[in-house]
C-alpha positions in Angstrom: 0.0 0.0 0.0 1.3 3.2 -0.6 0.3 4.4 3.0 3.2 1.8 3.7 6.2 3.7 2.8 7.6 5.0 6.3 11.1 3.3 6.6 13.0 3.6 9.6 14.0 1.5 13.0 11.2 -1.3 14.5 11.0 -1.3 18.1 12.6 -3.8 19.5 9.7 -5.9 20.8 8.1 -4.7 17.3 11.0 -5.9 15.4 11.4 -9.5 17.3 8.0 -9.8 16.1 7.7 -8.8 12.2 11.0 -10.3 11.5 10.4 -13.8 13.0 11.7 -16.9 11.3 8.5 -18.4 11.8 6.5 -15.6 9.2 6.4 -17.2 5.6 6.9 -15.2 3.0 2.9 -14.6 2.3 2.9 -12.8 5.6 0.5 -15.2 7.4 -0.1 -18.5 7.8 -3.0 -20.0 5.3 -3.0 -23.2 7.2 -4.9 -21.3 10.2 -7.1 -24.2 11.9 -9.1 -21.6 14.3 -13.1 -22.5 13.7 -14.0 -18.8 13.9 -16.2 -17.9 10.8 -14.4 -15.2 9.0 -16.7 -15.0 6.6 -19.0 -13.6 8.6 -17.0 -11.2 10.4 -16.1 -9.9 6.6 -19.9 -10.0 5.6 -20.4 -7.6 8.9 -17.6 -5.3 8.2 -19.0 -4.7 4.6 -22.4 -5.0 5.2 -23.1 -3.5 8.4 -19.9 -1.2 9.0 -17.8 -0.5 6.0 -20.8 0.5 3.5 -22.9 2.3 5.7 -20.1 4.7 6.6 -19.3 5.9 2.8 -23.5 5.9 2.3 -23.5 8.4 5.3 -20.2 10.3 4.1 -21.9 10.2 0.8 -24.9 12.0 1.8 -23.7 14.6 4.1 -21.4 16.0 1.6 -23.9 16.0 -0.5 -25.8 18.4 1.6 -22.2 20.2 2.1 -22.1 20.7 -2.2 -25.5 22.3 -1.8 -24.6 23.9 0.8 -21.8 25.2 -1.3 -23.8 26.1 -3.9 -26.2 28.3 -2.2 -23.5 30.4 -0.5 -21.6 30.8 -3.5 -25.2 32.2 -4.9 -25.1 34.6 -2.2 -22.3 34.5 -0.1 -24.2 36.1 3.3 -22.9 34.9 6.8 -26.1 33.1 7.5 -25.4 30.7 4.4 -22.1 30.6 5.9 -23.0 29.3 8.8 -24.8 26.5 7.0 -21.9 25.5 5.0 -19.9 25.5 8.1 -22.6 23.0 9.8 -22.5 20.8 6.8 -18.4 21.0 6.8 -18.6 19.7 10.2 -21.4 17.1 9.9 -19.3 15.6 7.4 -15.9 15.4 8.6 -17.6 13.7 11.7 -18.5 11.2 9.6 -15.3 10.8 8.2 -13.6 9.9 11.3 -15.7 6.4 10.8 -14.1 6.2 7.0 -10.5 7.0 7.5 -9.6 3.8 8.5 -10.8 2.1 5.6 -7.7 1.8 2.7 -8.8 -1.0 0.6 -10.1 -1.3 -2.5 -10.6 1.8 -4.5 -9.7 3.8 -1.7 -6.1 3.0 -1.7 -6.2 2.6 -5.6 -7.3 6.5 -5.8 -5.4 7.9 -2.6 -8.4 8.8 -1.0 -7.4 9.1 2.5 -4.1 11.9 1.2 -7.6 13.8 -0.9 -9.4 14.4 2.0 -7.9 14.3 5.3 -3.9 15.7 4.9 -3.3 18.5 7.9 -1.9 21.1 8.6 -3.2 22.6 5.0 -1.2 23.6 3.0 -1.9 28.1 3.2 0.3 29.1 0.1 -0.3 26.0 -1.9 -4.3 27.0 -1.5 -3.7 30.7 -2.7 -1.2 30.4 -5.7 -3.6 27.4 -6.6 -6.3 30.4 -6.3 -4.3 32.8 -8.3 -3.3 30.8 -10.8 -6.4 29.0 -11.6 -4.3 26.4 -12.8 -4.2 23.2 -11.0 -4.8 19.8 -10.6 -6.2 18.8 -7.3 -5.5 15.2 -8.0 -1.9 15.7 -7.8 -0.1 14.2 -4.8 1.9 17.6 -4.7 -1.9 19.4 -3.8 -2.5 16.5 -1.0 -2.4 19.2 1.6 -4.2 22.0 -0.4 -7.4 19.6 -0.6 -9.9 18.0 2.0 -11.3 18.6 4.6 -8.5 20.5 6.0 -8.4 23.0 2.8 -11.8 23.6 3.9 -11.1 24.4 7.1 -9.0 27.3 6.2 -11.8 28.6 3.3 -14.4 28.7 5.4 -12.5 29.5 8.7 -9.2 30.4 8.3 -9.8 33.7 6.3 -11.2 36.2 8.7 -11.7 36.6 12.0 -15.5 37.0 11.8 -18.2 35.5 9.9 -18.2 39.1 7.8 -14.8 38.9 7.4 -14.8 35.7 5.5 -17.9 36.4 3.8 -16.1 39.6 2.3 -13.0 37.6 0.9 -15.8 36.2 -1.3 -17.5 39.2 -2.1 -15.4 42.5 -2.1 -11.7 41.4 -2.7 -10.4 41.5 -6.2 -9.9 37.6 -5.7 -13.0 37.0 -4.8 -14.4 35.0 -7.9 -11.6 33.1 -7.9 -11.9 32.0 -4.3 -15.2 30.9 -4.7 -14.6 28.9 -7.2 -11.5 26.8 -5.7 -14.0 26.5 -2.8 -16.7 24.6 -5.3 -13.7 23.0 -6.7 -12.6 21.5 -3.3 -15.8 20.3 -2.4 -16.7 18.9 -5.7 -13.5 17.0 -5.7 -14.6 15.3 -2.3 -18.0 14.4 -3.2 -16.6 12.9 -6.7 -14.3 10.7 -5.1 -16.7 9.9 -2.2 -18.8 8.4 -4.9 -16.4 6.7 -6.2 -15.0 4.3 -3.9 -18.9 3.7 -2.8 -20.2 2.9 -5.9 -16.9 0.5 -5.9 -18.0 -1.1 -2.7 -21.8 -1.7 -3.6 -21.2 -2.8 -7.6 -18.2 -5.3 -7.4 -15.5 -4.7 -4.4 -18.1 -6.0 -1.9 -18.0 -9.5 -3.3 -14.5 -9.6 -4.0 -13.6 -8.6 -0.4 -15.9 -10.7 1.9 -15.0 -14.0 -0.2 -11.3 -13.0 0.7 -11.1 -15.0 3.8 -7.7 -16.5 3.3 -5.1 -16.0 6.1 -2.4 -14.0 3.7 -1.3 -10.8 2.9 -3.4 -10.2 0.7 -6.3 -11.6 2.6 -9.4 -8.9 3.3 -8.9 -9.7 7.2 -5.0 -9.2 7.0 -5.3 -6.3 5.1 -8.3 -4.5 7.1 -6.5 -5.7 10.0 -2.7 -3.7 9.1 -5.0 -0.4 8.0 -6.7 -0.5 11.3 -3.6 -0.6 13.6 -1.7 1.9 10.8 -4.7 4.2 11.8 -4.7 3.9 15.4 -0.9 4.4 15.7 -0.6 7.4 12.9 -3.9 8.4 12.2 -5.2 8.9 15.6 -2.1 8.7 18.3 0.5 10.4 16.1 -1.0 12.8 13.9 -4.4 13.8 16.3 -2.0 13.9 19.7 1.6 13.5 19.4 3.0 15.2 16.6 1.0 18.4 18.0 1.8 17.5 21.3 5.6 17.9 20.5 6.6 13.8 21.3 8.5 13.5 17.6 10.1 17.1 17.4 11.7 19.3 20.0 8.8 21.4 20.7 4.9 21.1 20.4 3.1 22.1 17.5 -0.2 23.1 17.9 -0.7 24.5 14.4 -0.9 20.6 13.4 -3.9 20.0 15.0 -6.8 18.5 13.2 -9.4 21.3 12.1 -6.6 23.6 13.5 -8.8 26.8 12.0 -12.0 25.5 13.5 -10.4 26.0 17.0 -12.4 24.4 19.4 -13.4 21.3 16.9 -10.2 19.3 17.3 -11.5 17.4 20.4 -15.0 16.8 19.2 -13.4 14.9 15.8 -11.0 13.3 18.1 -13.9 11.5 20.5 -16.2 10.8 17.5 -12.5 9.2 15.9 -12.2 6.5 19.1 -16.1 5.6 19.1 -15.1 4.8 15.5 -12.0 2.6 16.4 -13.7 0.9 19.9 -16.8 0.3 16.9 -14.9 -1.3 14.4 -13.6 -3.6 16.9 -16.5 -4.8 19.1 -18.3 -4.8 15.2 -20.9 -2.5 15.9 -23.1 -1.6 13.4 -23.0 2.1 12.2 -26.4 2.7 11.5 -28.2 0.5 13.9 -25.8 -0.4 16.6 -26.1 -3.7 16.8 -23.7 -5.7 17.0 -22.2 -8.7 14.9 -19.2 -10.5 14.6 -15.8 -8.7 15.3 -12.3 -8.7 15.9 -13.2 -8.9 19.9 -14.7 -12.4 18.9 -12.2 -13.7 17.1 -9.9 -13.1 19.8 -12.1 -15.0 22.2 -12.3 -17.7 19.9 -8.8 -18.5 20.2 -7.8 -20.3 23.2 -5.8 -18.3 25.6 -7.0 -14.8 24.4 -10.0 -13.8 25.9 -8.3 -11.7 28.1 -6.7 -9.4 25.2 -9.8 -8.7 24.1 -10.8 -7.0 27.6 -7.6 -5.3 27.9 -7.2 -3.5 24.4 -11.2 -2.3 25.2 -10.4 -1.1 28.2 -7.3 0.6 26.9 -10.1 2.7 24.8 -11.9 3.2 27.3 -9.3 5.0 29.4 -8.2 7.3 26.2 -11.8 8.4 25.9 -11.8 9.1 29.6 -8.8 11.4 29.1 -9.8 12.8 25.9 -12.4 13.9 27.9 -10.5 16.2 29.7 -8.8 18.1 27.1 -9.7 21.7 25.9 -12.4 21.9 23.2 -9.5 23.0 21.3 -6.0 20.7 20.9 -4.1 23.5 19.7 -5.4 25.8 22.9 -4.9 22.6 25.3 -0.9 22.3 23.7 -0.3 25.9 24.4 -1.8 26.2 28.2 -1.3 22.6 29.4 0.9 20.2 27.2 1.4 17.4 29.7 -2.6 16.9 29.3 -1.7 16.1 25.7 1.1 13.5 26.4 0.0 12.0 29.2 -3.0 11.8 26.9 -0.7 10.2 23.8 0.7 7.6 26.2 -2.4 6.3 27.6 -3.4 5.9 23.5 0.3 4.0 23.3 -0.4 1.8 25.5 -3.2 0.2 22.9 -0.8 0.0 20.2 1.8 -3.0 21.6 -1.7 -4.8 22.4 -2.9 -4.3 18.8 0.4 -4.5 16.6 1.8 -7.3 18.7 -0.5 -9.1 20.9 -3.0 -9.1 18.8 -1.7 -9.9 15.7 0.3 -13.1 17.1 -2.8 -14.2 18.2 -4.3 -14.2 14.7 -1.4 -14.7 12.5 -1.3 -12.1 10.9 1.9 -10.2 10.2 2.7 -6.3 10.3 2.9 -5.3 7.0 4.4 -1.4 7.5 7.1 -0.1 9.4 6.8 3.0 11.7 9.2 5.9 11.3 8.3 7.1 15.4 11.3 5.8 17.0 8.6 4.9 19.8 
């Protein structure tokens, strides 16, 4: 996967692990004899989880386009407001997508179009000046998304009438609206696109994938969930803002950094998406079906791991809990919140990328560039 390019030093425990003699060359063992049906745990990920996510992501930024549409019309802060709303709404739901790089998701880069941060400021306005771009480009990853969209509707102006006027009054102001239509366009386009690939063909292909290799639909879902976790959500949403990989903290590389006190709420609604996904809980209907927490139970020896890596999410929420509203505002007054808050997330990560994946034989199949 492309996501799968950070080279640098294993942790030890980390590096005992991926580099045993006893991983074949497939990266997991196909001669598995649990009796756990991971067909159904597939059908439920797909079904029940996976599909109804992008259907949901799907339709809010559809409302966000219309949204869109109306404001550009007339650009008046009360139709800002509503685009904001919708902006939010939406990137909520993406929190449940992110961790989701199969298929056409990884074949299109989706995760690097819509969720790269800290945006990319003077990529966003030459791209606005020049009216020639390509927002497909890996070289605009971080002047697209979500994020982009966070500084065009927030980032602007200090007031709602301040960013209503850098559509209406400045000499730019044509051209600004229409990189904002382009953004959110682009989202809804590729949105569509890797559902449309779930519901007419990829849906098949991936629940009958039930082998125990690397390519397998388990081992693969399995290595994006814990690459999520550990970059996704503990790296990029805590530490890297929080200073743990650089000399000092960063709060300018908090997620929804111009929305200032929305980095905690996307956060939260993030680690009901991860403890989800692993207890299989249904996104529409809560319900739940068969899981990764079941699997583990089915194999002798492990219920206990099961307990332990939920109650490790349980404790993060707890502390997320106590941060500011805002992560960049929390960095500045009271860092230690934020690491203490990192370490409590870490301690999930040698549960899932080690534990865990012994216990299902399934190998790591990227390499972390922390040093942790």
């Amino acid at each position: 996967m492309i996501k799968r390019t950070f080279l640098a030093l294993f942790t030890v425990v980390v590096l005992m692990f991926s580099c045993s003699s006893d991983d074949d060359a497939s990266g997991g063992n196909d001669n598995q004899t649990d009796n756990f049906d991971r067909s159904a745990m597939l059908i439920n990920w797909a079904d029940n989880i996976i599909i109804p996510v992008y259907e949901d992501l799907n339709s809010k930024l559809e409302i966000l386009a219309a949204e869109k549409e109306v404001f550009m019309a007339e650009p008046t802060p009360a139709n800002l407001a509503n685009l904001r709303t919708a902006w939010q709404d939406a990137y909520k739901v993406w929190q449940y997508a992110e961790m989701f790089n199969v298929g056409m998701a990884e074949n299109i880069n989706y995760i690097f179009q819509m969720n790269v941060y800290p945006t990319n400021i003077q990529d966003i306005q030459n791209n606005i000046e020049s009216q020639d771009y390509d927002l497909s480009s890996v070289n605009n990853n971080d002047a697209v998304g979500f994020p982009a969209l966070d500084y065009m509707l927030y980032g602007v102006g200090n007031t709602e009438t301040e960013v209503v006027e850098f559509y209406t009054t400045s000499a730019s102001a044509d051209k600004r609206k229409i990189y904002l239509s382009d953004l959110t366009d682009r989202m809804q386009t590729l949105t569509q696109t890797v559902l449309e690939d779930w519901k007419n063909s990829y849906r098949d292909t991936f629940v009958s994938s039930t082998d125990n290799t690397a390519t397998g639909s388990i081992n693969l879902v399995v290595n994006d969930f814990i690459y999520y976790y550990e970059k996704g959500f503990r790296a990029n949403k805590f530490g890297i803002p929080a200073g743990v990989f650089s000399q000092n903290p960063l709060p300018d590389r908090v997620e929804a950094y111009h929305k200032y006190d929305f980095s905690k709420a996307l956060a939260l609604e993030a680690m009901n998406a991860i403890q989800d996904f692993f207890t299989g809980r249904a996104y529409q209907s809560g319900s739940d079906g068969r899981s990764l927490a079941d699997y583990l139970n089915s194999i002798n020896g492990n219920e206990d791991l099961s307990a332990s890596i939920t109650s490790q999410y349980t404790a993060a929420r707890t502390k997320i809990n106590t941060l500011n509203e805002s992560f960049a505002e929390q960095v500045k007054t009271n860092n230690v919140a934020m690491t203490e808050t990192f370490d409590i997330i870490q301690l999930a990560v040698v549960l899932l990328k080690v534990d865990m994946l012994q216990a299902l034989d399934i190998s790591v199949d990227y390499v972390d560039a922390d040093g942790d």
